[in-house]
DSSP file (Angstrom, degrees, kcal/mol; ACC not computed):
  #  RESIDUE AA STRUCTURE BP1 BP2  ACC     N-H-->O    O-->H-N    N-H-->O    O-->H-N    TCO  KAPPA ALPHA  PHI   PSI    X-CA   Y-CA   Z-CA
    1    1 A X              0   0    0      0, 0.0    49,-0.2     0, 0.0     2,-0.2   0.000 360.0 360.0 360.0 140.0    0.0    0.0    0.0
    2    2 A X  E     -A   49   0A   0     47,-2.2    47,-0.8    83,-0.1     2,-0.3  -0.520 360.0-126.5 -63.6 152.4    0.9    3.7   -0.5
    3    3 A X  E     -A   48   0A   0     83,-0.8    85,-0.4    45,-0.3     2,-0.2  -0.687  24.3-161.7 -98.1 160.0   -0.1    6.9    1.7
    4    4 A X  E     +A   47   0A   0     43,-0.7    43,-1.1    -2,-0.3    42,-0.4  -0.580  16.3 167.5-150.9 143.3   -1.7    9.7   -0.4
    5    5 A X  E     -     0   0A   0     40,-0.2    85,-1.7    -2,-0.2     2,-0.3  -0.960  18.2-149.0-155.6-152.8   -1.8   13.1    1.0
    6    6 A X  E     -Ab  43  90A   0     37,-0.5    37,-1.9    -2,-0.2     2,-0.3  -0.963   7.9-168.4-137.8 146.1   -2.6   16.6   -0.7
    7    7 A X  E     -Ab  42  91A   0     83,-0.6    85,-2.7    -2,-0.3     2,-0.3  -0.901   9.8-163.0-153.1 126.1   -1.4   20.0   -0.1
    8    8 A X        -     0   0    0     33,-2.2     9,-2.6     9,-0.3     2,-0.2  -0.831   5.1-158.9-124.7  96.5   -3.3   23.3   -1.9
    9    9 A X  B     -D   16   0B   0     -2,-0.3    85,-2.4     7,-0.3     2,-1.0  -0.356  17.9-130.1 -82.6 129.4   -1.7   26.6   -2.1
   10   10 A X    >>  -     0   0    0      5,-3.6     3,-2.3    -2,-0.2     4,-1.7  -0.430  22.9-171.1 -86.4  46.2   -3.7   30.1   -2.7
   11   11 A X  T 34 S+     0   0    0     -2,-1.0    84,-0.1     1,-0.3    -1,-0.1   0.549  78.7  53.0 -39.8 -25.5   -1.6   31.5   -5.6
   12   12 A X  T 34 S+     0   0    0     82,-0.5    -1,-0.3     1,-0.1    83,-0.1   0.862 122.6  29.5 -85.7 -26.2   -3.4   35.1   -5.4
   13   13 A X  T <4 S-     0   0    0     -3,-2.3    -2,-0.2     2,-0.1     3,-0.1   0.626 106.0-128.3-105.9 -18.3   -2.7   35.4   -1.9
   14   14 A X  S  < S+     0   0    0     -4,-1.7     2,-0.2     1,-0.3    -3,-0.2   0.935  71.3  96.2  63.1  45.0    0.4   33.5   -1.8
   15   15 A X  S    S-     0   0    0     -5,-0.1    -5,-3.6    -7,-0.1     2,-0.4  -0.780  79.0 -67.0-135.0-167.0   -0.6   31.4    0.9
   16   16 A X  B     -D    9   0B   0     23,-0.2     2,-0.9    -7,-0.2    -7,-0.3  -0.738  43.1-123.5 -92.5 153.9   -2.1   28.1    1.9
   17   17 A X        -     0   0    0     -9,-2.6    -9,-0.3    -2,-0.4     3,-0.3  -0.847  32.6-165.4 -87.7 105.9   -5.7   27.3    1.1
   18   18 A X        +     0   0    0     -2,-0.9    21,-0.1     1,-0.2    20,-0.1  -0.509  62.5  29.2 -81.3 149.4   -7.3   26.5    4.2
   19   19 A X  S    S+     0   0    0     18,-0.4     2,-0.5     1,-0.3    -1,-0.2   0.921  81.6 158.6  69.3  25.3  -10.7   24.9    4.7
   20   20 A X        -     0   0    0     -3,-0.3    17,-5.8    18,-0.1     2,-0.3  -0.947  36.8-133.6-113.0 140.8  -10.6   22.7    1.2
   21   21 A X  E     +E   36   0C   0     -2,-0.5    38,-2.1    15,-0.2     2,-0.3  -0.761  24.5 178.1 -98.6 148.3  -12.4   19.9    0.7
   22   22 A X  E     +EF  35  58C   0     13,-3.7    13,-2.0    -2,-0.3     2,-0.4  -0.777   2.6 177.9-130.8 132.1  -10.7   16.9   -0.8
   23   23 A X  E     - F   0  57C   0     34,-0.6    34,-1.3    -2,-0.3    11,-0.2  -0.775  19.5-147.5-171.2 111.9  -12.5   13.6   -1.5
   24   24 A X  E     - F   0  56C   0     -2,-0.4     8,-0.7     9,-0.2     2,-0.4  -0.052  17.5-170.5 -74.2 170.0  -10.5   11.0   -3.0
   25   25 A X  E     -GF  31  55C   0     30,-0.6    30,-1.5     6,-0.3     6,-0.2  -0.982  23.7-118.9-157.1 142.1  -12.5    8.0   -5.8
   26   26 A X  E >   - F   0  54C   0      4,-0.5     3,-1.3    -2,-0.4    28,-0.2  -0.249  49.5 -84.7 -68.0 174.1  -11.4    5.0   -7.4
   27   27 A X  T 3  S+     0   0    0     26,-0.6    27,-0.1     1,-0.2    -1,-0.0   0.573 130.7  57.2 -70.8  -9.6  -11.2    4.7  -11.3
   28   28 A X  T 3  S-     0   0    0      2,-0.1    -1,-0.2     0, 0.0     3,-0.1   0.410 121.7-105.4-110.9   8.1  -15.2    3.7  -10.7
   29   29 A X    <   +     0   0    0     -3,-1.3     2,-0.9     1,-0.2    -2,-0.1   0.779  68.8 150.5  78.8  41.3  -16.0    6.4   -9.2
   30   30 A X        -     0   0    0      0, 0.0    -4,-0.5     0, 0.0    -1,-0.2  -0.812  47.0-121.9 -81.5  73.1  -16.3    5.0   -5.4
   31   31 A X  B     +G   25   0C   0     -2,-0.9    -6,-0.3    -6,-0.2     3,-0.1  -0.037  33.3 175.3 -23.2 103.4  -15.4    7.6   -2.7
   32   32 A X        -     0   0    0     -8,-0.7     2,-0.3     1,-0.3    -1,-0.1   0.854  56.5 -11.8 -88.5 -64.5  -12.8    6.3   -0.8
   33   33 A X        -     0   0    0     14,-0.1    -1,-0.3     2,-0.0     2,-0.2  -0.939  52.1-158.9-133.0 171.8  -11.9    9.3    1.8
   34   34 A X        +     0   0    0     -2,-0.3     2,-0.2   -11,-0.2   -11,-0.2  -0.931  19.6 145.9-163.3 155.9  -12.6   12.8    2.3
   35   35 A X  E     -E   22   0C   0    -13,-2.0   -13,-3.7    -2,-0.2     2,-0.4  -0.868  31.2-117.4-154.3 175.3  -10.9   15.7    4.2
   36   36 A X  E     -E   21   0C   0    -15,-0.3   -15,-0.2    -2,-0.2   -17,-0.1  -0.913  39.3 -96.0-127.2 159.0  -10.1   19.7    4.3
   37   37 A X        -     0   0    0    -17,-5.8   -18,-0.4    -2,-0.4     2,-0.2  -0.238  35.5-136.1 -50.7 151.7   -7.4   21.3    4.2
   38   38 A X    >   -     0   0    0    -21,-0.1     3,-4.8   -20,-0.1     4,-0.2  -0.653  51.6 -73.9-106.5-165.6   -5.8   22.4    7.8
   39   39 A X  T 3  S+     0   0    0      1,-0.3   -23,-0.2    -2,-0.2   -21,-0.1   0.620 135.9  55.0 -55.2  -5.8   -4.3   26.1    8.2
   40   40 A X  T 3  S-     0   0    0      2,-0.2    -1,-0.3   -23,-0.1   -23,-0.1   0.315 116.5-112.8-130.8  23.5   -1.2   25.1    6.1
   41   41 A X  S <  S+     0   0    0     -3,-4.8   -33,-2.2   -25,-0.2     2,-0.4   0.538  78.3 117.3  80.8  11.0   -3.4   23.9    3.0
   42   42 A X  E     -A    7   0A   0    -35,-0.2   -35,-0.2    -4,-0.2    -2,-0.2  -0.804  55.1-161.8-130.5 170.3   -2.3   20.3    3.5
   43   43 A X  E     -A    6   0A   0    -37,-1.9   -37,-0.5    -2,-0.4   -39,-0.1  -0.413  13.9-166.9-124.2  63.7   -3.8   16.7    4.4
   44   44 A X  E    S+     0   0A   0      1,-0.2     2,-0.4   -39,-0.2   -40,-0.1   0.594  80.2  21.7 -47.0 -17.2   -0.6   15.0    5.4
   45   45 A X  E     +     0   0A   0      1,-0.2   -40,-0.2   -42,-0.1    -1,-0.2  -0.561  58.6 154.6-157.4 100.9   -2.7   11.4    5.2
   46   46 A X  E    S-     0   0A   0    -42,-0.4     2,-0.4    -2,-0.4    -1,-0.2   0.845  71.4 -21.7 -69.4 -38.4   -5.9   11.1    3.1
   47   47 A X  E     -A    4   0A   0    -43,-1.1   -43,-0.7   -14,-0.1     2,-0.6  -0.991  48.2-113.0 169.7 150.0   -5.6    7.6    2.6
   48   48 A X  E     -A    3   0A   0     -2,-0.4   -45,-0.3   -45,-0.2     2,-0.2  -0.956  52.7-172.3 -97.6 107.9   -3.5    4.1    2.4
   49   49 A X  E     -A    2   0A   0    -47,-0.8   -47,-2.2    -2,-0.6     2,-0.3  -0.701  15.6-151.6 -94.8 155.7   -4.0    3.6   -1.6
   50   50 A X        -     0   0    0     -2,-0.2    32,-0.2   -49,-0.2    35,-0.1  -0.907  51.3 -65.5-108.5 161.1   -2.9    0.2   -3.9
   51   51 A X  S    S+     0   0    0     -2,-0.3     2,-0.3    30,-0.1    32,-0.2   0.102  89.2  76.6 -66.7 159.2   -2.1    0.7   -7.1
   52   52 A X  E    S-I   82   0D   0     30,-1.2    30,-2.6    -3,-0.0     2,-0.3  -0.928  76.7 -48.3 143.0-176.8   -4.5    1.9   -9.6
   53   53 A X  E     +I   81   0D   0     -2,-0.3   -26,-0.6    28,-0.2    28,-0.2  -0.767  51.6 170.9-109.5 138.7   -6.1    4.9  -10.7
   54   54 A X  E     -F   26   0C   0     26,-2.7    26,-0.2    -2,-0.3     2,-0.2  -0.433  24.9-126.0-150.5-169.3   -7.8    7.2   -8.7
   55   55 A X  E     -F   25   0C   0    -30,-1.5   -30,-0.6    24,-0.2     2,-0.3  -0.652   8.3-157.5-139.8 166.1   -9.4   10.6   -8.6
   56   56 A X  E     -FH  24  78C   0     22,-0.5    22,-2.0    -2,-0.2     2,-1.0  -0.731  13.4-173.2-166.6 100.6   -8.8   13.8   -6.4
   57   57 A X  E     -FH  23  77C   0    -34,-1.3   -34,-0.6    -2,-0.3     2,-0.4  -0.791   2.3-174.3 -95.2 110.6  -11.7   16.1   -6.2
   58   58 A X  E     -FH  22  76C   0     18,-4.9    18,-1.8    -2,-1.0     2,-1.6  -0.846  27.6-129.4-119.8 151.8  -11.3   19.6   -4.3
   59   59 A X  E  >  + H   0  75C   0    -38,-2.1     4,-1.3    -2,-0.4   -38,-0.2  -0.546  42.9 155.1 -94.0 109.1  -13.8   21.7   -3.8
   60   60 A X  H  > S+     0   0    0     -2,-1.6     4,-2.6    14,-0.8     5,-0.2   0.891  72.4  58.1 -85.0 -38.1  -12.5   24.9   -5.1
   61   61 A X  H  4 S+     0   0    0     13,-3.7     4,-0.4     2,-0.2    -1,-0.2   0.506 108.0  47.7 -68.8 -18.3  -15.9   26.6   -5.9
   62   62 A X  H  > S+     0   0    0     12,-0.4     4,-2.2    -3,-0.2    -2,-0.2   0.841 116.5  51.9 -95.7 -37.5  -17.1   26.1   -1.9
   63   63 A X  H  X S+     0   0    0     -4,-1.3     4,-0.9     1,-0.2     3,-0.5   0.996 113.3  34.9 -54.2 -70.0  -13.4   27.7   -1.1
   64   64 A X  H >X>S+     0   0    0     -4,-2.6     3,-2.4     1,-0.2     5,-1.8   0.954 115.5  65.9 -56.8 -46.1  -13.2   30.9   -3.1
   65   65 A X  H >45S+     0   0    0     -4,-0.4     3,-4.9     1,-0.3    -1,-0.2   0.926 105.5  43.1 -17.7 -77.5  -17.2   31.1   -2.2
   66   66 A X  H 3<5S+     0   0    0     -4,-2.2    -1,-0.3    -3,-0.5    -2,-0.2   0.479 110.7  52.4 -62.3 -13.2  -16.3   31.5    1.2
   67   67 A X  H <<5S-     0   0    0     -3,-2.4    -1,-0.3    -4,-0.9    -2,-0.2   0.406 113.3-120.9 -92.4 -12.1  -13.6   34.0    0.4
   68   68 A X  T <<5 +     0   0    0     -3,-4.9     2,-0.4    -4,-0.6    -3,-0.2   0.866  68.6 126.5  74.2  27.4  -16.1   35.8   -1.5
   69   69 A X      < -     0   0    0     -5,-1.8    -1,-0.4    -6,-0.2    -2,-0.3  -0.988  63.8-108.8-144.3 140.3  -14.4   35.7   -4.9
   70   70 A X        -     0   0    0     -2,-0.4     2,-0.3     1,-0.0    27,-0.1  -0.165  39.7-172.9 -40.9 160.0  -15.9   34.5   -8.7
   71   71 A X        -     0   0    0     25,-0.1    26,-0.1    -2,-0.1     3,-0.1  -0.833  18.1-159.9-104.2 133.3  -14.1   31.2   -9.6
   72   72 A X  S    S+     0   0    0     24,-2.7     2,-0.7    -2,-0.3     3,-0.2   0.579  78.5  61.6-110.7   2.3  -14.6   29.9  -12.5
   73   73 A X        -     0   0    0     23,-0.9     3,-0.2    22,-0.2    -1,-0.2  -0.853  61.8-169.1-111.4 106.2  -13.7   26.5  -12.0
   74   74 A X  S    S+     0   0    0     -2,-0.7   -13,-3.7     1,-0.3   -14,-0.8   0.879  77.7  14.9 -55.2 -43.1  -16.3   25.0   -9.2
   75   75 A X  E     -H   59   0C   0     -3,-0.2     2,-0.5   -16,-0.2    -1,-0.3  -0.928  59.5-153.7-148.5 134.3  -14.1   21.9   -8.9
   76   76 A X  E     -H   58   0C   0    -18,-1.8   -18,-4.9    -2,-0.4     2,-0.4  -0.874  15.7-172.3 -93.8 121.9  -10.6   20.7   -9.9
   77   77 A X  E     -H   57   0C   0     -2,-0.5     2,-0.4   -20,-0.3   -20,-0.2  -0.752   4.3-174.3 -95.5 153.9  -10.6   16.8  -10.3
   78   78 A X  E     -H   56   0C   0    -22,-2.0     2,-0.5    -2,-0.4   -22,-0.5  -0.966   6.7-166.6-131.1 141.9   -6.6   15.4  -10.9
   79   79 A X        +     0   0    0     -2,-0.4     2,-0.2   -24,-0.2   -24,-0.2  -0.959  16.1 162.8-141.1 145.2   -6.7   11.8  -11.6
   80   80 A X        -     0   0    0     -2,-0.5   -26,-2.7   -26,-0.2     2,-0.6  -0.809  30.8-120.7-139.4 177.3   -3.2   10.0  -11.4
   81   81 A X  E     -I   53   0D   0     -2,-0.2     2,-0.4   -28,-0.2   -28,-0.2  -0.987  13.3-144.1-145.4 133.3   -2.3    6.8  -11.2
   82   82 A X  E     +I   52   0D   0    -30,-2.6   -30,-1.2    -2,-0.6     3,-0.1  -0.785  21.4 165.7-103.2 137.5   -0.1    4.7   -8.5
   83   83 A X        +     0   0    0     -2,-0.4     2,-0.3   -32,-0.2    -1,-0.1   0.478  49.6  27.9-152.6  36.7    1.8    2.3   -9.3
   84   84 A X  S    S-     0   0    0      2,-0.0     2,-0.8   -34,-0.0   -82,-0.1  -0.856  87.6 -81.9-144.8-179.5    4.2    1.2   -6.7
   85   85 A X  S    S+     0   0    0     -2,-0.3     2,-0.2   -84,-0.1   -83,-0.1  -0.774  84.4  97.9 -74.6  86.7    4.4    1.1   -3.1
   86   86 A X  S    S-     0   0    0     -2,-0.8   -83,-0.8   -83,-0.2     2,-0.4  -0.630  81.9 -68.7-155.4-162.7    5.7    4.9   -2.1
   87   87 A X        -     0   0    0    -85,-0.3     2,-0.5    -2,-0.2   -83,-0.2  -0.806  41.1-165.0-110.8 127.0    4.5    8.2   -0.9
   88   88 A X        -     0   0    0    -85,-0.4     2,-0.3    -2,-0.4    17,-0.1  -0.983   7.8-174.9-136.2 135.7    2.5    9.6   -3.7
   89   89 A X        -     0   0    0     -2,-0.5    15,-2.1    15,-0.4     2,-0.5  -0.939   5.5-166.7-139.9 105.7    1.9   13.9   -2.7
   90   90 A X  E     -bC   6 103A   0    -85,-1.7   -83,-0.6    -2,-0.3     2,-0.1  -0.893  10.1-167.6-103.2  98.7   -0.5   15.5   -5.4
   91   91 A X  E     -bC   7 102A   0     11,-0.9    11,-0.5    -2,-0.5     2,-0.5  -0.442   5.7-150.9 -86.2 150.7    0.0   19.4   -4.6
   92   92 A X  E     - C   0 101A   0    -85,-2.7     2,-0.7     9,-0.1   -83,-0.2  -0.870   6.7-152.2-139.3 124.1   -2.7   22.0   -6.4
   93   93 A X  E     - C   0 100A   0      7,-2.7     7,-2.7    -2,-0.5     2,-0.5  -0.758  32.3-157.6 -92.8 124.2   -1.6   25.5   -7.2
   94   94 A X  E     + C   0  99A   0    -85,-2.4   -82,-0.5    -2,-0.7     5,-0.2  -0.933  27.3 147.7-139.2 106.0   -5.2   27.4   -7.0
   95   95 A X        -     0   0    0      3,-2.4   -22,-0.2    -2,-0.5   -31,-0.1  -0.321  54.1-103.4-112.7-161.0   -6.6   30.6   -8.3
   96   96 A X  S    S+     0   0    0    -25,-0.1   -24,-2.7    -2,-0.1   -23,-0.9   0.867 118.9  27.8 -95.1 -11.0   -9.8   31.6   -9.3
   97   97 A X  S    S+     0   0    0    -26,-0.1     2,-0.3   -25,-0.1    -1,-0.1   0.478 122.6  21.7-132.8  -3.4   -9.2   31.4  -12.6
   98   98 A X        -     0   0    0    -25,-0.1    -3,-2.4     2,-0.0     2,-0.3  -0.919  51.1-165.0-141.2-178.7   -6.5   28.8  -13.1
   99   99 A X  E     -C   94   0A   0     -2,-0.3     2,-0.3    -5,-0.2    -5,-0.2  -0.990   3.5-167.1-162.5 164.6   -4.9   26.1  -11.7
  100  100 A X  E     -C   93   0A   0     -7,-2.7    -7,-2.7    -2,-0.3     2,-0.2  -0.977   6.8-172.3-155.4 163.5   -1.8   23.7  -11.9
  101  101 A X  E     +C   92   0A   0     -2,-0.3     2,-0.2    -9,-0.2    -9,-0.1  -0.896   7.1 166.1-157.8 171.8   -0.8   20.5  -10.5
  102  102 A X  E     -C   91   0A   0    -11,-0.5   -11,-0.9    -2,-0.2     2,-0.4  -0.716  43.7 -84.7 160.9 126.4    2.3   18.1  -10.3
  103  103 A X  E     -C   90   0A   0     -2,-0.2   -13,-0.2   -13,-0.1    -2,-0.0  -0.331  47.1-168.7 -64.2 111.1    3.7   15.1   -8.5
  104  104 A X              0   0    0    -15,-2.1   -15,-0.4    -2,-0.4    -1,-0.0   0.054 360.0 360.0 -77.2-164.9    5.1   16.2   -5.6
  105  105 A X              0   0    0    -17,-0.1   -15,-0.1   -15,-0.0   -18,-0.1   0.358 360.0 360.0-128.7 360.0    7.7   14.1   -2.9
């Protein structure tokens, strides 16, 4: 098995995004965990994964909501795929109006 965990960064404010929610799926669309962000944007352990292909939904549209700024993206889904026994960290660089993503370590 693997650990999964997530970390989401505020790119206009050039902080962490606190208070996102994250709610992992199998390739069948099963819900597996869900979590929020803490005060330093991250979720050091969503989840013991095996390999296979998965899903990451965060709720981007409830975040920026609550900040009181448009988004135009409601939700960023990532789906990646494990496929050994490691530490798998999917970080999401988050604005209202873009976004970026990359396997972290």
């Amino acid at each position: 098995m693997s650990s999964l965990s997530t970390h989401v960064l505020d790119a206009v404010h050039g902080a962490p995004a606190a208070g996102v929610t994250v709610t992992l799926f199998d390739w069948a669309g099963t819900e597996l965990a869900s979590g929020s962000t803490d005060a330093d944007g991250r979720i050091g352990a969503l989840a013991e994964v095996a390999a296979g292909d998965y899903r990451l939904r965060f709720d981007t549209g409830g975040y920026f909501t609550a900040q009181g700024v448009d988004a135009f993206y409601p939700e960023v889904t990532i789906a990646f795929a494990v496929t050994g026994e490691r530490h798998y960290h999917v970080p999401l660089l988050l604005s209202p109006f873009a976004y970026s993503t990359y396997r972290g370590s």
